[in-house]
C-alpha beads as a LAMMPS data file, in Angstrom:
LAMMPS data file: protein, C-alpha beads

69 atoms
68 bonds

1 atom types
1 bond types

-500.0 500.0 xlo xhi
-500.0 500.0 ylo yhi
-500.0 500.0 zlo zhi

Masses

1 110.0

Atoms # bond

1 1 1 309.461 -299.366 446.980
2 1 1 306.367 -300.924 448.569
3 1 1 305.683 -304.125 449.643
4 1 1 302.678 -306.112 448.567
5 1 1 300.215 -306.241 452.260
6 1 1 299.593 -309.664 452.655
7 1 1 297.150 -309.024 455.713
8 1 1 295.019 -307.145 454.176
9 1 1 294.154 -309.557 451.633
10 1 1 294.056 -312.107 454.852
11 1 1 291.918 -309.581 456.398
12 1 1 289.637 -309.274 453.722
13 1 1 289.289 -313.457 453.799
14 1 1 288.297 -313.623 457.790
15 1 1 285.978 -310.186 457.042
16 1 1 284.181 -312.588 454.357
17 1 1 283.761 -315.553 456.326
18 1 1 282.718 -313.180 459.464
19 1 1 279.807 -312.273 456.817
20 1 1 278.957 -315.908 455.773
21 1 1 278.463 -316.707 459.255
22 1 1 276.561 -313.701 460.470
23 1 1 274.282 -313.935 457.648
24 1 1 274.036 -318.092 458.078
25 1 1 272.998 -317.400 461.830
26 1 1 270.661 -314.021 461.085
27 1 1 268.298 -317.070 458.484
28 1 1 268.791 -319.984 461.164
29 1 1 267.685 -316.985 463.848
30 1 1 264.688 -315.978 461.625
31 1 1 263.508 -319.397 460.890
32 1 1 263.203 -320.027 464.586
33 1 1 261.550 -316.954 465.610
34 1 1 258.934 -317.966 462.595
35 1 1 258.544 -321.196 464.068
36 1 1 257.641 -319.895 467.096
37 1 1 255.307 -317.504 465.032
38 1 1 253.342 -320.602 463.922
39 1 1 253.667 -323.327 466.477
40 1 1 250.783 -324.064 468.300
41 1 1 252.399 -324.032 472.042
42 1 1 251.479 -320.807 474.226
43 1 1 253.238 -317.797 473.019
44 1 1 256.629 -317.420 474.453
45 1 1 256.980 -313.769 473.968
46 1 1 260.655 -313.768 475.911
47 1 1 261.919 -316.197 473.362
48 1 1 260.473 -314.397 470.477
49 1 1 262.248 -311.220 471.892
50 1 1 265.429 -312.915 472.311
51 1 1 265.718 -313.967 468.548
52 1 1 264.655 -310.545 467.467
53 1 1 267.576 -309.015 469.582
54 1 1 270.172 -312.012 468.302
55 1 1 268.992 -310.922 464.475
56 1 1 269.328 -307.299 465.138
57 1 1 272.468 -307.169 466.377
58 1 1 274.124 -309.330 463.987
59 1 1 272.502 -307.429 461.006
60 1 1 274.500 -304.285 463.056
61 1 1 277.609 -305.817 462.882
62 1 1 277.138 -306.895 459.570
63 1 1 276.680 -302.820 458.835
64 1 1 280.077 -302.365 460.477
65 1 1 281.639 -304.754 458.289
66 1 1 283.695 -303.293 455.280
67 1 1 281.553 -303.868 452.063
68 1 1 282.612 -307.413 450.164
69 1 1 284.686 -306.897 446.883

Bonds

1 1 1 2
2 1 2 3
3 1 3 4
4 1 4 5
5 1 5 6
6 1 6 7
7 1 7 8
8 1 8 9
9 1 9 10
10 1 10 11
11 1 11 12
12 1 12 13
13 1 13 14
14 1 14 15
15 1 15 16
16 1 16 17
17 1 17 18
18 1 18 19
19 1 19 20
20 1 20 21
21 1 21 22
22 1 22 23
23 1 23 24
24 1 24 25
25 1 25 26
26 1 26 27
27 1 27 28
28 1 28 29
29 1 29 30
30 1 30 31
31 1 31 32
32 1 32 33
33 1 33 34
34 1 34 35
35 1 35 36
36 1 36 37
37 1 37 38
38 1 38 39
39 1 39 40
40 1 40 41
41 1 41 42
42 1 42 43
43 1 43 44
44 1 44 45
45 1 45 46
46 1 46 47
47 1 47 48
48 1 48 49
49 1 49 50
50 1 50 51
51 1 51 52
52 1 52 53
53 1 53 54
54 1 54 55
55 1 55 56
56 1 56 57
57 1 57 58
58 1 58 59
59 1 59 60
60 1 60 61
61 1 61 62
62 1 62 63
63 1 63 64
64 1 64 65
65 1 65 66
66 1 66 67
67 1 67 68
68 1 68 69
């Protein structure tokens, strides 16, 4: 007889709220690195790196996630 596996389906809850946020911080990450793209201070290349590294690895982890049913 098996029992139903209540934390996987809780599992599968936090995995789709992990998404949510990793994608909601990948656009707010991307729309700051654009407005540094376009603003019309000097170039701060370090800060442009640093949101290209914060994107990257959250779109990684988002890879290791298991795929949303």
């Amino acid at each position: 007889m098996t029992r139903p596996n209540h934390a996987f389906s809780a599992n599968l809850k936090g995995t789709e709220q992990l998404r949510e946020k990793l994608v909601g911080e990948i656009t707010r990450f991307e729309r700051q690195l654009d407005a540094l793209k376009i603003s019309d201070e000097p170039v701060d290349f370090s800060m442009m790196q640093t949101y290209k590294e914060l994107i990257h690895s959250r779109r990684e982890m988002l890879g290791h996630l298991p795929p949303a049913f």
